[in-house]
Each structure stands twice: as structure tokens, then as C-alpha cells.
C-alpha positions in Angstrom: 80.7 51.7 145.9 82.4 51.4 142.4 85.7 52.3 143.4 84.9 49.4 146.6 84.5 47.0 143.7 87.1 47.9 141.8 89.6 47.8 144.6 88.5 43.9 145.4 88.7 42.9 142.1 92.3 44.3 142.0 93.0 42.6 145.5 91.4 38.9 144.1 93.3 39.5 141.1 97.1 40.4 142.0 96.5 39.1 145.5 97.1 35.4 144.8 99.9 36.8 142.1 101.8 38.7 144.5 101.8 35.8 146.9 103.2 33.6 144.8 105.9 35.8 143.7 106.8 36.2 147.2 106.1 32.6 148.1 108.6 31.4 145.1 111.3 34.0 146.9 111.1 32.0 150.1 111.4 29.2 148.5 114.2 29.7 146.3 116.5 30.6 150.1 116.2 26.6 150.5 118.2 26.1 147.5 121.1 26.8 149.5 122.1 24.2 151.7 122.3 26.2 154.6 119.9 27.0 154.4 118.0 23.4 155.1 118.2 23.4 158.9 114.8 23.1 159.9 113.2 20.5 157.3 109.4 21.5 158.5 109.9 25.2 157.5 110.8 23.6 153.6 107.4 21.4 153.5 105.3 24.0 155.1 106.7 26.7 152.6 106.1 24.1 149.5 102.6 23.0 150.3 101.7 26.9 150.9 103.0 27.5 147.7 101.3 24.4 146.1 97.8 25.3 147.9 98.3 29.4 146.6 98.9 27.7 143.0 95.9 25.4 143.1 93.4 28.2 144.6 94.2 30.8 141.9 93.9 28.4 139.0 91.3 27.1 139.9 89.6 30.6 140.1 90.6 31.4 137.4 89.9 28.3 135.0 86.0 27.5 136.5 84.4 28.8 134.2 85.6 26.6 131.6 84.2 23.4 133.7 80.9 21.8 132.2 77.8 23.5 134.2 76.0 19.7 135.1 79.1 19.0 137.2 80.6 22.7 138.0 78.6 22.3 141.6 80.3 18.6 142.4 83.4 20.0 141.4 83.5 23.2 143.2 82.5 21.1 146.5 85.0 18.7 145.9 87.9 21.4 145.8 86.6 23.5 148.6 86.8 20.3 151.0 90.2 19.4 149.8 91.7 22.8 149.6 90.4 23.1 153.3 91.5 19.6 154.2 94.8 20.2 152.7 94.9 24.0 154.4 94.6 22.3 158.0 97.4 19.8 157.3 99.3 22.8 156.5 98.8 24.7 159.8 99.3 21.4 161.6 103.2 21.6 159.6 103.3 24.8 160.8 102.4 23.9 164.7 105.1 21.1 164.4 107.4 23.7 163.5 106.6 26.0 166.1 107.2 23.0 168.8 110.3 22.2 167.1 111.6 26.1 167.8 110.5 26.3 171.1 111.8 22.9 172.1 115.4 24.3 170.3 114.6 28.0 172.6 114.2 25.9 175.7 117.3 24.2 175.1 119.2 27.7 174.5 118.2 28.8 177.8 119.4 25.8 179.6 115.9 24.5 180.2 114.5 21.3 179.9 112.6 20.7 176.8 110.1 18.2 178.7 107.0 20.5 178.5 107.1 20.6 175.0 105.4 17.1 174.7 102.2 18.6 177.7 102.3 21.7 174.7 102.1 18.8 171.9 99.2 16.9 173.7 97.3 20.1 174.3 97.5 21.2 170.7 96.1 17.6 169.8 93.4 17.7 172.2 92.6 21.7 170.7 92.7 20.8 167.4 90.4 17.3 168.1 88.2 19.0 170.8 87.1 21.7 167.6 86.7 19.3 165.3 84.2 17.5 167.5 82.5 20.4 168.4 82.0 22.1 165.2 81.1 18.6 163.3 78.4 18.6 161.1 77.5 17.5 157.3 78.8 20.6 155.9 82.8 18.7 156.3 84.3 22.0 154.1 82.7 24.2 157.2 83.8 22.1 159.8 87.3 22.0 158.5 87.4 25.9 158.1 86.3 26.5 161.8 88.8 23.9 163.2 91.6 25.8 161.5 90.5 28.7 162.9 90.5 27.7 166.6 94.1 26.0 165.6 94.7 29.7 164.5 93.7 30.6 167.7 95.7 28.3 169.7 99.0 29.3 167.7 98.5 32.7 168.7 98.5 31.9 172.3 101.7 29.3 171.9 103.7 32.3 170.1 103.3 34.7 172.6 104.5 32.0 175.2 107.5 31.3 172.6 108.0 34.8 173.1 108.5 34.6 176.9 111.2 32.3 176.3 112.9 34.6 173.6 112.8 37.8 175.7 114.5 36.0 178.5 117.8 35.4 176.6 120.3 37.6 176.4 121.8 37.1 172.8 119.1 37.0 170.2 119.1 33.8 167.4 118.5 36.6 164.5 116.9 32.8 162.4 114.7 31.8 165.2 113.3 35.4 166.1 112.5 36.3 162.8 110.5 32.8 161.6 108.6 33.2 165.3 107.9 37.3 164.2 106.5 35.7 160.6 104.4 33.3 162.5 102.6 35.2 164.9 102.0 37.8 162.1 100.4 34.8 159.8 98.1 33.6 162.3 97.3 36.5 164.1 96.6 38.2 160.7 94.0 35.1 160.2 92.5 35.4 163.6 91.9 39.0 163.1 90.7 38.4 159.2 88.7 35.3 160.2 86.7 37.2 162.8 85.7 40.4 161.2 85.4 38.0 157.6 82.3 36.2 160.1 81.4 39.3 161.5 80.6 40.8 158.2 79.3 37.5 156.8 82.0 37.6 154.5 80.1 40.8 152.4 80.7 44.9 152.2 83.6 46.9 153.1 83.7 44.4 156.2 85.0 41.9 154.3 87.2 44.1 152.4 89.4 44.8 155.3 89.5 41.4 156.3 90.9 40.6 153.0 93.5 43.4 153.4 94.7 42.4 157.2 95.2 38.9 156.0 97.2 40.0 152.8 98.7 42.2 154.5 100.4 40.0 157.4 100.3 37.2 155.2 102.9 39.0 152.7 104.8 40.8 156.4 105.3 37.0 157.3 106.9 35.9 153.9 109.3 39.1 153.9 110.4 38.0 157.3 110.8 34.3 156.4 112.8 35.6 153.5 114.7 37.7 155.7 115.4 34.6 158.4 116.7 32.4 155.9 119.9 34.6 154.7 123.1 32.1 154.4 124.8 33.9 157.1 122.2 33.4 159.6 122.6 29.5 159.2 126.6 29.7 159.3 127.3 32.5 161.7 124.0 33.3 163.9 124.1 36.5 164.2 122.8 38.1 167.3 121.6 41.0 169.1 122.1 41.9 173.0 119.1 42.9 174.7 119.1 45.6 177.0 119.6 44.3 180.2 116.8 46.7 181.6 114.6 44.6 179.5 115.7 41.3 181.2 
């Protein structure tokens, strides 16, 4: 038990740390003008950043916030940092239409069906909001981004069909959908086992490490995607043609 709570207080400690290290990585590949090709991947990578910043200081600085309005305050930021947290997933699903619009295209297909996809994630994202509605907005907001979690899952692995069916490999494009899918699918896995466990024990623990852990797997490969070559040359890979 002892060495339980000492491990998550060195995960909520360095955690947030680490990720901002890592976070300030990514971001410093967009200082390159190469590296700018996909606009949506430089917001989604700043307000990340900008969320991470917020959540850890205000962790860390709460304490100093006058008790008669600590409970307002606290409130306040959760709903914001949740509001703000959804807005950032909805970047990223932008993004991910954007790539497999661009995939489509590669393949000599038409891009049509990415407005049906575009429609459907609108109507997902609306649909849970509705459904999970209540008073408590900060909950409501936190269970619609999972089920947009969800959803991104799905719409990866169909990104995925598409990738496997070319030929020559865009080394950019494969490695921000592998950091994607990681992301969310790390958040899925987290989110369910975090409710499962009510968010308390060793339970909880793991959660925490599975969404550290895919969370920091999908920066590395977002660091990885945006090398200056891969925007001037893209470099590919052949697949082996028993795979297609």
C-alpha cells in the first residue's frame, strides 16, 4: 500500500512535467516551415499544451486560493478545462477527416464520403451530449468526450483500411494516424477501467499508467512524423504485396 501511494504521487507529480516536456518537443518541429502543412495538427498540439499547462498549475497552486471561494473556483475550472478538453478532441476529429480525405485522394478515390463521416461524427458527438445531459455540465462534458473517444477509435481503424491498401506508405500521414489511435484508444481503455474502479485503488492506478503511457507513445510519434524531410521528400515504404 505505501509503495502504491508513493508510486501515484510520483506519477501526479512528473506525469504532467514529462508531458509538457514532450509536448514543448512537438511543438518546437512547427518552427520549421515545413513543417506547417496541416495547420489543425499546430492548434490541436498548442491548446494540448496550453490545457497540460493550466491543469498542473492549477494543482499545484490551489491551495493558496481563499477556502470561502476554493469550492466555486474549483467548479468553475473543472467545467472549463472539460469544455475546453472537448473542443480539443473535436480539433483533433477535424484533423483526422482532413487525413483521410488527403488518403482517399492518394488512392484515386473520391473524397465524397468524408462529409457522411463528418455528419455522423456531429450527430455522435450531439446524440451523447443529449443523452448524458444533466446539471452536473462538468460530467456531462467528460462522458461526451468519451463516446467522441470512442467514435475516433472506430474512424482510425477505418483510416487504417485505406492506408493498408496503398502500396507506397506516406511515412507523415502513417505516423500522426499511429499517434492518434494510440491517444484515444489509450483514453478509451483508461476511461473505462478509471469508471470501473470508480476512479480509486490500484484500479485507477493503471488507468493512470495506460493513458500516460499512450499518451507520451503518441507524442513520440508526432515528433517522429514531423521531421523536415518527411514534408520535403515523403519518404515511403513498400508493403509487401502479400499484404495487399
Amino acid at each position: 500500500m505505501a509503495f502504491q501511494l508513493f508510486f501515484i504521487e510520483v506519477l501526479i507529480e512528473c506525469g504532467p512535467v514529462i508531458a509538457l516536456l514532450v509536448q514543448a518537443l512537438v511543438l518546437s518541429r512547427f518552427l520549421n516551415p515545413r513543417n506547417r502543412d496541416y495547420p489543425l495538427a499546430i492548434v490541436f498540439s498548442l491548446v494540448l499544451f496550453l490545457l497540460t499547462s493550466a491543469g498542473y498549475f492549477f494543482e499545484r497552486f490551489r491551495e493558496y486560493l481563499p477556502r470561502d471561494g476554493k469550492a466555486s473556483v474549483d467548479q468553475t475550472f473543472i467545467l472549463v478545462y472539460s469544455a475546453a478538453d472537448l473542443f480539443m478532441h473535436v480539433l483533433l476529429l477535424a484533423l483526422m477527416l482532413q487525413l483521410i480525405r488527403k488518403t482517399l485522394l492518394s488512392l484515386g478515390l473520391s473524397p465524397r464520403i468524408v462529409v457522411p463521416l463528418a455528419a455522423i461524427s456531429f450527430l455522435v458527438a450531439i446524440s451523447a451530449y443529449n443523452y448524458f445531459g444533466s446539471a452536473d455540465s462538468k460530467k456531462t462534458l467528460l462522458q461526451t468526450r468519451q463516446v467522441v473517444s470512442f467514435w475516433m477509435v472506430l474512424l482510425n481503424l477505418y483510416w487504417w483500411t485505406l492506408l493498408l491498401r496503398k502500396r507506397q506508405l506516406d511515412r507523415r500521414v502513417l505516423l500522426l494516424s499511429a499517434g492518434i489511435g494510440l491517444m484515444m484508444t489509450g483514453q478509451v481503455i483508461g476511461d473505462g477501467i478509471a469508471s470501473f474502479s470508480e476512479r480509486k485503488g490500484w484500479m485507477a492506478l493503471v488507468a493512470n499508467l495506460i493513458m500516460y503511457g499512450t499518451h507520451f507513445a503518441c507524442l513520440y510519434t508526432w515528433y517522429s512524423a514531423f521531421q523536415p524531410s518527411y514534408a520535403t521528400v515523403s519518404e515511403t515504404k513498400k508493403l509487401d504485396p502479400s499484404l495487399t
